[in-house]
One Martini backbone bead per residue (centre of mass of N, CA, C, O) as a GRO file, in nm:
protein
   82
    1UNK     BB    1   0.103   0.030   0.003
    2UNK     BB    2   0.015   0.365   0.016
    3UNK     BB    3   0.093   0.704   0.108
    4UNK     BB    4  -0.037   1.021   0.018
    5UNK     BB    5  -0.075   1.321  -0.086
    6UNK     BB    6  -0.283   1.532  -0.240
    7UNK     BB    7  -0.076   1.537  -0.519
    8UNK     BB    8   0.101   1.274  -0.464
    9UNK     BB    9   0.291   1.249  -0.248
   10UNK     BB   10   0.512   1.064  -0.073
   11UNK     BB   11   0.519   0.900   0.259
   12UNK     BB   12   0.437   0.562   0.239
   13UNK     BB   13   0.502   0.254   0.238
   14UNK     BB   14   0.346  -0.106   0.275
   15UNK     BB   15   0.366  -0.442   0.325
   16UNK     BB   16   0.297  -0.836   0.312
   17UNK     BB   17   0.309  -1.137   0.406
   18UNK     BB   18   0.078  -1.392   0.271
   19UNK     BB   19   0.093  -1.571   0.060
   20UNK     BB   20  -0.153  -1.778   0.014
   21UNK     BB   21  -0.395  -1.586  -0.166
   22UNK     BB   22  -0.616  -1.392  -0.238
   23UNK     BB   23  -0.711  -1.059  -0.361
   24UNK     BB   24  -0.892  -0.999  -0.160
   25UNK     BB   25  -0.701  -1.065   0.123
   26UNK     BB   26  -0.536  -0.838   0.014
   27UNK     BB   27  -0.665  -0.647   0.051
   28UNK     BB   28  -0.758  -0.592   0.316
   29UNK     BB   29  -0.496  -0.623   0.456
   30UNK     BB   30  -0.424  -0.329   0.311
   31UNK     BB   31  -0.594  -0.151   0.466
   32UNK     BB   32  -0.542  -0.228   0.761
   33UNK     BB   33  -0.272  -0.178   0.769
   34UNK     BB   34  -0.297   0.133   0.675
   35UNK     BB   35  -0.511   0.233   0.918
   36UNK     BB   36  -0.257   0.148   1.122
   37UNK     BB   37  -0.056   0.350   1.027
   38UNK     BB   38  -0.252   0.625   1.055
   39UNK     BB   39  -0.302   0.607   1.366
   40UNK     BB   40  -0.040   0.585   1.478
   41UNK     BB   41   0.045   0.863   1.296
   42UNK     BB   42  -0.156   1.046   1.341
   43UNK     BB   43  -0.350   1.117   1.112
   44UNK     BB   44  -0.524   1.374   0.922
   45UNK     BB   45  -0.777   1.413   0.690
   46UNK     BB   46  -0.851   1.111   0.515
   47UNK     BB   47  -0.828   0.950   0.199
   48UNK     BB   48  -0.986   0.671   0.084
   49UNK     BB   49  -0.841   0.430  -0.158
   50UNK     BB   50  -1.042   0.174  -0.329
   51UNK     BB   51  -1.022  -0.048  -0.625
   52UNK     BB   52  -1.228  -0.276  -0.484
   53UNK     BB   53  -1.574  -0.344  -0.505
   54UNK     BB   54  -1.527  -0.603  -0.296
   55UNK     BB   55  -1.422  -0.491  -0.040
   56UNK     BB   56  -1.635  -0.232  -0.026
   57UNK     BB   57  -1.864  -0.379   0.010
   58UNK     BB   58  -1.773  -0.555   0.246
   59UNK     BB   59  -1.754  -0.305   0.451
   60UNK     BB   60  -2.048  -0.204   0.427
   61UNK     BB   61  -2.183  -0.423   0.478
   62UNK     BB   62  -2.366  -0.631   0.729
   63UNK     BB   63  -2.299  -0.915   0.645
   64UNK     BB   64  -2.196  -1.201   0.805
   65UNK     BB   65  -2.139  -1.418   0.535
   66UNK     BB   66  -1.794  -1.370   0.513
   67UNK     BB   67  -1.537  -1.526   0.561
   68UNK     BB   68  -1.401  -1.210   0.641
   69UNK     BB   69  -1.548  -1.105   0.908
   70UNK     BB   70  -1.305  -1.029   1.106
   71UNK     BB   71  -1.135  -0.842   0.928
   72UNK     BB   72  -1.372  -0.659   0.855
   73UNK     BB   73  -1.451  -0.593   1.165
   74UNK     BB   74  -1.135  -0.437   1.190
   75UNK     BB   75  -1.197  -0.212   1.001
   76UNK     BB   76  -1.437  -0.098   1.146
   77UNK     BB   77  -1.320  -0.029   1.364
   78UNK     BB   78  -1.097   0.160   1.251
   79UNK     BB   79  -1.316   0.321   1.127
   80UNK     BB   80  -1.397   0.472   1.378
   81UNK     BB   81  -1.143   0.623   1.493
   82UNK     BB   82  -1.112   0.824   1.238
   0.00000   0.00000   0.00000
């Protein structure tokens, strides 16, 4: 993942070893890791871009049914803290 600012400069970028997984489930792991990098770093008034449109519905979504319910639910979590 990358963070940068409004006009498009590099601020950090952050990668994790995901090992054998889906798309769907590399994107989620980029989002929390992403959301946990800017609340450490104390980032504020921050605009969030994904791209993966299945992942974006599974987030704003309140279905229980999604095999990735935990790591959601931490997604939400912190999105809550933002």
């Amino acid at each position: 993942g990358v963070l940068q600012y409004q006009g498009g400069k590099w601020i950090y970028g952050y990668n994790r070893c995901l090992g054998k997984c889906s798309v769907f489930d590399a994107e989620l792991w980029g989002i929390l890791d992403g959301l946990n990098i800017m609340l450490s770093r104390n980032f504020e008034n921050v605009l969030i871009q994904i791209d993966n449109m299945e992942a974006t519905k599974a987030i704003h979504e309140r279905s229980m049914s999604s095999l990735n319910f935990a790591l959601i639910r931490r997604i939400r979590q912190r999105l809550e803290e933002i």
